[in-house]
N, C-alpha and C positions, 0 to 999 in steps of 0.2 A: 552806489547811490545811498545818501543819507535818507531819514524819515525828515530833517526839517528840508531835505529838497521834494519831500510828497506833500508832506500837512501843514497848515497855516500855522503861522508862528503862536495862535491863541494857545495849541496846545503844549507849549513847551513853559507852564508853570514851574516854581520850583518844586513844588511837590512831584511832577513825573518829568523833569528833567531826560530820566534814564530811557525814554522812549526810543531816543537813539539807536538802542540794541536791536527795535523793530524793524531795520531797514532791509526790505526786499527780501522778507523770511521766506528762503523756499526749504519744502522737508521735500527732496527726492534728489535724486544722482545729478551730480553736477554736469555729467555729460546731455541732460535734458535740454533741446530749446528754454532759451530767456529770455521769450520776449514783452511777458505780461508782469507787471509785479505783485507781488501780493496785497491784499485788501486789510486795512486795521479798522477793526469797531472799537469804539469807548464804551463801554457799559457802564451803567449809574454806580457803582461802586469802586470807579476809576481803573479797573481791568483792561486791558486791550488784547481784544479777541484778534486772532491774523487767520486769516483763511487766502490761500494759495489758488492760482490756478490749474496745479494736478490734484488737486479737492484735500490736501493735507492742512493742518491749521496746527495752533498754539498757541500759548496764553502768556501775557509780560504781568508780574503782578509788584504795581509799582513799590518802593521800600515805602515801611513805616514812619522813618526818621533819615532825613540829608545823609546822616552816615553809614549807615547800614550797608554791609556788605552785598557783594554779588552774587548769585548763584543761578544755576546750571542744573535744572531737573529733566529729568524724561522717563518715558517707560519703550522700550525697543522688545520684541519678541519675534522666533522666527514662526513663519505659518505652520499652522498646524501643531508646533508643539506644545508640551506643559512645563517640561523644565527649562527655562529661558537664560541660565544660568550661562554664565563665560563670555556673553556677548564683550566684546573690548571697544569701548566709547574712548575718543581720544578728543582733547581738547588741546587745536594747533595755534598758537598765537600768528598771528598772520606777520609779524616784525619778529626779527631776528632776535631782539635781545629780550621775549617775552618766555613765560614757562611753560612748557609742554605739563599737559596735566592728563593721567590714565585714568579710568577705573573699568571696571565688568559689573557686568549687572546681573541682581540676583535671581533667584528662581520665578520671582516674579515679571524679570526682565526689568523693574528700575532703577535706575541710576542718577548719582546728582553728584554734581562739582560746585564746594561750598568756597568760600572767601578767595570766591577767581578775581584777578586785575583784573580793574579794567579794561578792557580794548580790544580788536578785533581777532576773533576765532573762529579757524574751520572746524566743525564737529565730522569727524568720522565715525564708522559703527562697524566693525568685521567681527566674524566669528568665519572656523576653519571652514574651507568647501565650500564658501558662500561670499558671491561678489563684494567686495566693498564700498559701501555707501557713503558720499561724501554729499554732506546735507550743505546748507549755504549760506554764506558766510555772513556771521553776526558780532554785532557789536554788543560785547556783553558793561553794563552799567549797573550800580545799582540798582537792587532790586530783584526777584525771582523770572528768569524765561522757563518757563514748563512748557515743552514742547507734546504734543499730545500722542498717543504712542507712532509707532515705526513699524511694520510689518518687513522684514526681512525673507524675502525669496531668491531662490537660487539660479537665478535669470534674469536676463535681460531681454529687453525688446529690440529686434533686428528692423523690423518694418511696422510704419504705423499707416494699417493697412487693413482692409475685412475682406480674407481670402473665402474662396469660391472652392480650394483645390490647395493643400500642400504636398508637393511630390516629392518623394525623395530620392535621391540620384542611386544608379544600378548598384555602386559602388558605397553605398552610404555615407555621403561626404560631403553632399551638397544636398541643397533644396531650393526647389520652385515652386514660390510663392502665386499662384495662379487666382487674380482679382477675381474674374470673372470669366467664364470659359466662351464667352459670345461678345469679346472686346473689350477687355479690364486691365490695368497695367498686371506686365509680369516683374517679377522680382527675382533673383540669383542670388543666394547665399551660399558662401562658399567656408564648411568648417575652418580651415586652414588660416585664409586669410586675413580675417577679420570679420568685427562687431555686425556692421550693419550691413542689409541687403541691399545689393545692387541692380536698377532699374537696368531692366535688357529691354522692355518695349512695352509700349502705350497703350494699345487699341489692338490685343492680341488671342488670339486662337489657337488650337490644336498643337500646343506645349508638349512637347514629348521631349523626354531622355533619349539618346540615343548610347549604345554602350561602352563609348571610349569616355562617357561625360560631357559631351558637348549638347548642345541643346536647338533641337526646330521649330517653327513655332510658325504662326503667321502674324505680319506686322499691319498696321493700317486697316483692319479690319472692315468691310463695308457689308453690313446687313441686309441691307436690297441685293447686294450680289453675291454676297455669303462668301466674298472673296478678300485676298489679301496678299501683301507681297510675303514669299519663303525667305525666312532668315534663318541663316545658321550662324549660333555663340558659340563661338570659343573660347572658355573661362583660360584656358593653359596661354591664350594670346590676347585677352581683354576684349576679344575683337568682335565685330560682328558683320554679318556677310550679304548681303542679296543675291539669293540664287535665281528666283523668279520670280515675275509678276502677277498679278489674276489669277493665284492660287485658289481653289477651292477647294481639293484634297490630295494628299499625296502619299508619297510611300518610298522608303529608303532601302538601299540593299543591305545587307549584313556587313560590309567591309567597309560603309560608309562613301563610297565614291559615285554609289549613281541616284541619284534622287528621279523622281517622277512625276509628275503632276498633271493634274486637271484642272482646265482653266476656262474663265470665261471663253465665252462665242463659241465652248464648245470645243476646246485644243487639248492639244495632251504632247508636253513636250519633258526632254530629260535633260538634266544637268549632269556633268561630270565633274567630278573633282580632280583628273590627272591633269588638264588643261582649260579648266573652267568654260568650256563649250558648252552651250547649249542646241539643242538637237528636235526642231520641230517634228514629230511623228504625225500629227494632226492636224490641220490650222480649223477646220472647221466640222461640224457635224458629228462629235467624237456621239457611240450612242453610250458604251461601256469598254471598261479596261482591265487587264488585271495585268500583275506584277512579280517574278518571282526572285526572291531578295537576296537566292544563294546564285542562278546560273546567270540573273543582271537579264533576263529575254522581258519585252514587254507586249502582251497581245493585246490588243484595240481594234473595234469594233465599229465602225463610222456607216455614215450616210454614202450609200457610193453617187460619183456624181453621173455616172453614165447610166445606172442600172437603176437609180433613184430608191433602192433597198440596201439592206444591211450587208456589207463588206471586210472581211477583215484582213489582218496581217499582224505578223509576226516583226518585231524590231530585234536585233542584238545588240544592246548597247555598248559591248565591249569593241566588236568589228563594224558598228557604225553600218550597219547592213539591215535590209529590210527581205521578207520573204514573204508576197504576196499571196491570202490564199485564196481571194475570188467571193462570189457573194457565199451570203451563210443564211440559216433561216434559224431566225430569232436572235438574242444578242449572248446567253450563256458561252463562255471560256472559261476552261481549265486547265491548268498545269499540276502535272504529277506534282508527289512529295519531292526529289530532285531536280526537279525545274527541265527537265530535258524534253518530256511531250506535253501536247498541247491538244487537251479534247473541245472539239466545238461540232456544230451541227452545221453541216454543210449540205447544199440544196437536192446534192443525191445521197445523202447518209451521213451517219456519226463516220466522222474521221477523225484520226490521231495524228499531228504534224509530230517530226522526228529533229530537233534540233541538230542530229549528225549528218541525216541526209540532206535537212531541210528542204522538205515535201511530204504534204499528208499523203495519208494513205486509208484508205473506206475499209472502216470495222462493221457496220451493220446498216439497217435498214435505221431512219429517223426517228420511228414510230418508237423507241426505247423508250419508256414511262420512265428510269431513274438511272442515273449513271454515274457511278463513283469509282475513285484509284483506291486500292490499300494503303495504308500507312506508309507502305516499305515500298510503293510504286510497282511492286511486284505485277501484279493484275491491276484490268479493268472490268470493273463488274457491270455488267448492262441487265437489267429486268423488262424482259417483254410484258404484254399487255394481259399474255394471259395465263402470267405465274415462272416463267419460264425463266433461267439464268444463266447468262453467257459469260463468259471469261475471257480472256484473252489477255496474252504477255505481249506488252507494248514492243519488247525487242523483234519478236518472230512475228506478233500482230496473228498470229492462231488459234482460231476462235477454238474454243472448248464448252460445248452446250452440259452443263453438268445436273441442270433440274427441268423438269417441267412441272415441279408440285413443289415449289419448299416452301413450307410454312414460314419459315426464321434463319436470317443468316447474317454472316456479318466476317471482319477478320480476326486475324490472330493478332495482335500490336505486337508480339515477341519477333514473329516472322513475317508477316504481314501474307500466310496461308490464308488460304479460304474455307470454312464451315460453312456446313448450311444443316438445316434438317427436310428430310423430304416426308412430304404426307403418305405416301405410297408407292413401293414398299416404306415401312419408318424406320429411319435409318437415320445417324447422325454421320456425317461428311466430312471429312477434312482434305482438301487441295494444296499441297504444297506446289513451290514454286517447282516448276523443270518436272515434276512427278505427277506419279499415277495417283488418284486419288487415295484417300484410304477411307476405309470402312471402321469408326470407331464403335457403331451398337450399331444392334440390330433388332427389332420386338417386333413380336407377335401378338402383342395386345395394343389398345389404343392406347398412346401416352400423348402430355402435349408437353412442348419445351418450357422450361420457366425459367432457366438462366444457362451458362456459358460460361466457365471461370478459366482465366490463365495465367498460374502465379509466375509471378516475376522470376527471370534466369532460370527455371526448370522447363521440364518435357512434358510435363503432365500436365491432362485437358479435365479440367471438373465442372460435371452439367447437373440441374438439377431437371426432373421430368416429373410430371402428375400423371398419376395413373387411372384409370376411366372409373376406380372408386373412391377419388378425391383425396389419393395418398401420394404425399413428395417421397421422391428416392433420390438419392445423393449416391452419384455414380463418380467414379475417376477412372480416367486412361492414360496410359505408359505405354512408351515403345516397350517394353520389356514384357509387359504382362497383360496388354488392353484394358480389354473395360470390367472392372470389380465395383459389386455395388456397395457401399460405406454403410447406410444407413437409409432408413426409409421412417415415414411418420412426423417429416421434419414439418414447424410450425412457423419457421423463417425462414428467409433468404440466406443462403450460405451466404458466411463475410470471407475476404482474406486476412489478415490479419497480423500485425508483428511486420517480417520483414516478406510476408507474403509466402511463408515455409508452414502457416496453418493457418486450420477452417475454422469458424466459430457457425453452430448453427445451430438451435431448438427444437431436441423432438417433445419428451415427457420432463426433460429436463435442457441445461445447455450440455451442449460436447465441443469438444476441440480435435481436429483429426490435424497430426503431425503428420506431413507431408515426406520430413527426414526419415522418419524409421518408422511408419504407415502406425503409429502409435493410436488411439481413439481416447480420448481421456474424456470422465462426465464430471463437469462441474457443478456447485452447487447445487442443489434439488430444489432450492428456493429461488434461485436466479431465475432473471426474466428476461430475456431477449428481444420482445415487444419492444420495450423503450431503450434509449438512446443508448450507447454503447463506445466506449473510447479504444484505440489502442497506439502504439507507437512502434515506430520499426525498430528501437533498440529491444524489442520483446516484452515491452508491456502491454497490457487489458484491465482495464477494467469494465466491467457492467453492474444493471442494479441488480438489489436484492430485494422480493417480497419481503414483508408488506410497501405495497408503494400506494399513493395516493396522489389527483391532480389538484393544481390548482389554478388560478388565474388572474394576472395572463397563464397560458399554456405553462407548468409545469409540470415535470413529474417527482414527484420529492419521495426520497427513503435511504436506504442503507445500499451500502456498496462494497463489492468485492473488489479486490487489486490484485493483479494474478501477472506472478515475472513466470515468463511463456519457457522460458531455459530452465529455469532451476523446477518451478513446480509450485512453487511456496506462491503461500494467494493470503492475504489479507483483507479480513473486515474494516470496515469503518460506517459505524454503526451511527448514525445521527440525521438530521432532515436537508440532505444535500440535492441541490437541482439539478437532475441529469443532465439537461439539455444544454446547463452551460459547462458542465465539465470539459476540461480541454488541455491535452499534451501539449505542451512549448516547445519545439526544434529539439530544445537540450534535454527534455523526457522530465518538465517539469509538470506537477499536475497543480491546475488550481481549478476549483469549485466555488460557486455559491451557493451557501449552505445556510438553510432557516432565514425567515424573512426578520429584520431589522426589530428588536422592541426597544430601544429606546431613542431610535432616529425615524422618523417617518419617512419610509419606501427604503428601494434597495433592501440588501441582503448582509451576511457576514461573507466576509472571503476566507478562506481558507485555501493553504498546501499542502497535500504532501508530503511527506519528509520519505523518500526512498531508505535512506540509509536507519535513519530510524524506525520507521514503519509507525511512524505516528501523523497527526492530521492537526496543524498548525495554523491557530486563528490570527490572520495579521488587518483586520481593518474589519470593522462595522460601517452599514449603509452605502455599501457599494453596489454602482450602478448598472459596469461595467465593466472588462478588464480584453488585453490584449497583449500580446505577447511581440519583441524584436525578432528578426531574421534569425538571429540564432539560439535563441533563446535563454539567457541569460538574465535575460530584464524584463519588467512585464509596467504598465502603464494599469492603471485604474479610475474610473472618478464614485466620487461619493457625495453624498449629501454632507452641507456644512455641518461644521461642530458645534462654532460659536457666533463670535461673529462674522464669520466669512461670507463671503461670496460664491452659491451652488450654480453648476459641479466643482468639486477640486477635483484636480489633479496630483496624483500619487506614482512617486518611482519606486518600485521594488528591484532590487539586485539582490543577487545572489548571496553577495560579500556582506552586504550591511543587516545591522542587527538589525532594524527595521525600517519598514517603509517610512520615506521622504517624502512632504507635502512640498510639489511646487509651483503652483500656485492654485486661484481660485478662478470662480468667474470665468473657466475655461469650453471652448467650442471643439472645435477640429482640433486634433491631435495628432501626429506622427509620431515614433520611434525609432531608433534604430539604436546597436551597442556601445554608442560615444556619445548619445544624444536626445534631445527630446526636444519637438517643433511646437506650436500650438498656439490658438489663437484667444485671446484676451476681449470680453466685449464689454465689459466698463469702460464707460466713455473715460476716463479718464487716464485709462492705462492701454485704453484701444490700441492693438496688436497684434504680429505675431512675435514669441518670445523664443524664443530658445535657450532650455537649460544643456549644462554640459555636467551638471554633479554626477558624482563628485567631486570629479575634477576640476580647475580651473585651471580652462585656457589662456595663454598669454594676451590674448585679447579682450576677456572675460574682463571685464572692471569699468567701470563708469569713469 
């Protein structure tokens, strides 16, 4: 479209003739909707202003004299940075037999194409790692077009769209875009694929990843009934599924094949995947359910219709078979951690159904105040009314009364044994499975429990106790040796620490008790263990160091030690850094905010780091926040603008690069992951979510 098909033919004097070149100026990726054209003002000194509708503009400044050359100005920069240098401006003749004209632009990012032919040109703008921009296509004439500048960022927008919820898939590799989590369209973006995000559903709810990558969700959503139909996406087959109707909540097995649901009027029915059957367990009066997602058994809990009270039954969705257990009093069900028993309250006592025998069988009397499985499904632990604690192996169902005083108890997650402490005699307890209890302490004075440690993959049990003259002692036990006391006078909580092979805890100073060679090491004499404390399972620790001082909001600001837990060697770093955000990355990267901002209002500086250095590397001022990918490699940040941006920006740090990448501004919700970075844009004009891939460019990456 020409400008003399926009503006009345008054304006085409010979003096701006070359108006021409104003037709349908758009500055932004060609790949945007066209379907507004842009606005031209005449200003009283015969200028014509163009302002766009993605809010971009530029100035036509008619020639001097009929013959006066054409030209081609602008000024392009990428966000965030100061040298703008190398950008490459290419001016395409849109006819074959016109000149291709280059240039780059200099540190200030401007650029100009002087004594260009006449006639129509694509401008482009690239620089390496960074999509290329193809602005829109003008007619160049007599006279100057000064385009006004270009912002260059390293993304594109997939959906234009104001999410509620970016998820990212188990796999890293996709994203769902979740509008609204109470009936907002969803969106599927699939790395691989391509640019833009594809609609899965309209008026949807309860969006979940499942782990092959496929996606549940509910569709049609209705808020009076809080219901909606189950669809399953399949991105590997485009496709998408109706499993059931008048979903309200549901739950899938681990293998994927048996879905379950709660549904209006009260139903509870399961879908299979081997033959697409669905299987009413319910039609009416369901009160509660539960589901276990490794053995596929589901118990539900209804209205009986004879007995007009609470009834239940066991389903196996594999053999399509039901196992009646009669009424029940109250609606709680439980399924071990393997899915094989099934504790509920039935009208003459706690009983345990047997998915082998299939038939309960009465473990106790009802009146049990609290009733949990171990970790490891080993035991069941029942608490009577008046302190008392029962055990029992669901296999033999043989009760074992082991307290009738424990103050404190709980399991072992290594083994899923049973501890307890008893008031009288005081004694701390350990039950393993198939065995005789054992006796780990035993005191003669009052003590009271105050922790329970079990480090990962060893034998050893570490407790800490106060004693009736307001002093912690730090005990450990070993099959080998029992119980030796570590240290007493402690002013914290024992931590675990590293790879869970040491202690970190505060008496008059901090210590470290090596687990491996029963070593005791004292740290700093100035370290403080009160405030927040880092460490990482490759064998790093840090904590702070006096002098420290708060501020607010809540920090704790001062110097800090860095202590590699193998070799010994500990380093200061000596400056005003905020504990509470210090934080290890997966890959044992440390980044801090350190000292609040002086010449950007709010936020902090950020700082690394440097392991191999042993030095503390300042890479961004006025930052707000920071986050770290799954594995740690890359880390996200936002800060306060520089110049004239739009706050927050958004900042990629890697590894690789000399330094952090601004990509873009104006940023909300964020994701990451090691290929990528999701996030959402609230300028109306760029309204969004974008996703960058720098530095890389994917074959789809490009407007």
């Amino acid at each position: 479209m020409t400008l003399s098909q926009r503006q009345s033919p008054s304006l085409f004097a010979p003096a701006v003739w070359s108006l021409g070149l104003l037709a349908s100026l758009w500055l932004g990726a060609c790949s945007e909707p066209k379907e507004e054209a842009c606005v031209v003002h005449t200003q009283p000194d015969g200028r014509q202003v163009i302002r766009c509708p993605d809010g971009s503009s530029g100035t036509f400044v008619p020639p001097e004299f009929p013959a006066a050359p054409a030209a081609v100005r602008g000024n392009v920069r990428r966000l965030g940075e100061n040298d703008n240098s190398g950008i490459e401006v290419t001016l395409s003749p849109a006819r074959a037999e016109g000149e291709l004209r280059r240039s780059f632009t200099d540190a200030e990012g401007n650029f100009a194409f002087d004594d260009v032919e006449p006639g129509t040109y694509h401008i482009s703008l690239q620089y390496p790692a960074y999509p290329k921009v193809d602005l829109w296509q003008q007619t160049v004439l007599p006279g100057t077009l000064v385009l006004d500048p270009v912002v260059l960022r390293p993304t594109t927008r997939i959906a234009e769209t104001t999410p509620e919820k970016l998820v990212v898939s188990p796999n890293d590799d996709a994203l769902l875009i979740v509008e609204s989590v109470a009936g907002g369209r969803l969106f599927y973006w699939d790395e691989a694929t391509g640019e833009q995000a594809q609609l899965i559903g309209t008026k949807t709810t309860q969006a979940r990843w499942l782990p092959s990558g496929r996606v549940l969700f509910l569709e049609n959503y209705n808020p009076a009934s809080n219901s909606g139909m189950l669809v399953l996406f399949d991105p590997s087959r485009d496709t998408s599924e109706v499993l059931l109707r008048d979903v309200i909540e549901w739950a899938v097995s681990d293998d994927e094949t048996v879905a379950v649901a709660r549904q209006t009027q009260n139903a509870l029915s399961v879908w299979k995947a081997t033959d697409r059957s669905v299987d009413v367990i319910v039609g009416s009066g369901l009160i509660s359910w539960a589901f276990h997602p490794g053995s596929k058994l589901v118990a539900a809990v209804f209205q009986g219709a004879h007995t007009g009270g609470p009834e239940a039954l066991v389903w196996d969705t594999v053999a399509r078979q039901a196992s009646m257990l009669g009424p029940i009093s109250g609606d709680g069900v439980a399924f071990d951690p393997q899915g094989r028993f099934l504790l509920y309250r039935a009208t003459f006592g706690l009983a345990l159904w047997d998915h082998a025998r299939r038939q309960p069988r009465v473990l106790a009397p009802s009146s049990m105040r609290l009733v949990e499985f171990g970790p490891k499904g080993a035991f069941v632990a029942l608490h009577d009314l008046t302190g008392g604690i029962h055990l029992y192996e669901p296999e033999s169902v043989q009760p074992r009364t082991v307290s009738t005083g424990a103050v404190q108890s709980g399991f072992d997650p290594r083994t899923g044994a049973f501890w307890l402490f008893h008031d009288e005699p005081r004694r701390l307890v350990l039950v393993p499975p198939g065995r005789d209890p054992i006796e780990l302490h035993r005191w003669t004075e009052t003590v009271f429990p105050m922790q329970v440690l079990f480090p990962r993959g060893r034998e050893e049990i570490l407790y800490v106790v106060r004693t009736s003259s307001v002093v912690r002692e730090l005990w450990l036990w070993s099959p080998a040796k029992g119980s030796v006391l570590i240290d007493s006078g402690l002013t914290t909580d024992a931590l675990l620490v590293g790879d869970e092979t040491y202690v970190l805890y505060q008496t008059t100073r901090p210590r470290l008790l090596d687990l491996s060679s029963g070593e005791l090491v004292d740290l700093r004499k100035d370290g403080n263990l009160h405030y927040p404390v880092g460490h990482h399972e490759e064998g790093l620790l840090h904590y702070p160091i006096a002098p420290l001082y708060r501020t607010t909001p809540p920090n704790t600001v001062g110097a800090m030690a860095i202590r590699d837990l193998a070799t010994g060697a500990e380093h200061v770093v000596v400056d005003e850094l905020w504990h509470e955000s210090c934080a290890f990355s997966p890959a044992a990267e440390l980044f801090c905010l350190n000292r609040r901002s002086s010449s950007i209002p709010w936020g902090a500086e950020l700082v690394r780091w440097d392991r191999d250095a042993s030095l503390l590397h300042r890479l961004a001022d006025g930052v707000l926040e920071f986050r770290f990918d799954r594995e740690g490699g890359r880390a996200i940040y936002y800060s306060q603008a520089r110049r004239d941006e739009m706050a927050p920006m958004l900042w990629l740090w890697e590894r690789d690069l000399a330094t952090p990448v601004a990509i873009d501004d104006g940023v909300g919700l964020a994701v990451l992951t090691s290929r990528w970075v999701a996030y959402h844009v609230e300028d109306r004009s760029r309204e969004g979510v974008h996703v960058s891939v720098y530095p890389r460019i994917a074959p789809w990456f490009a407007p």
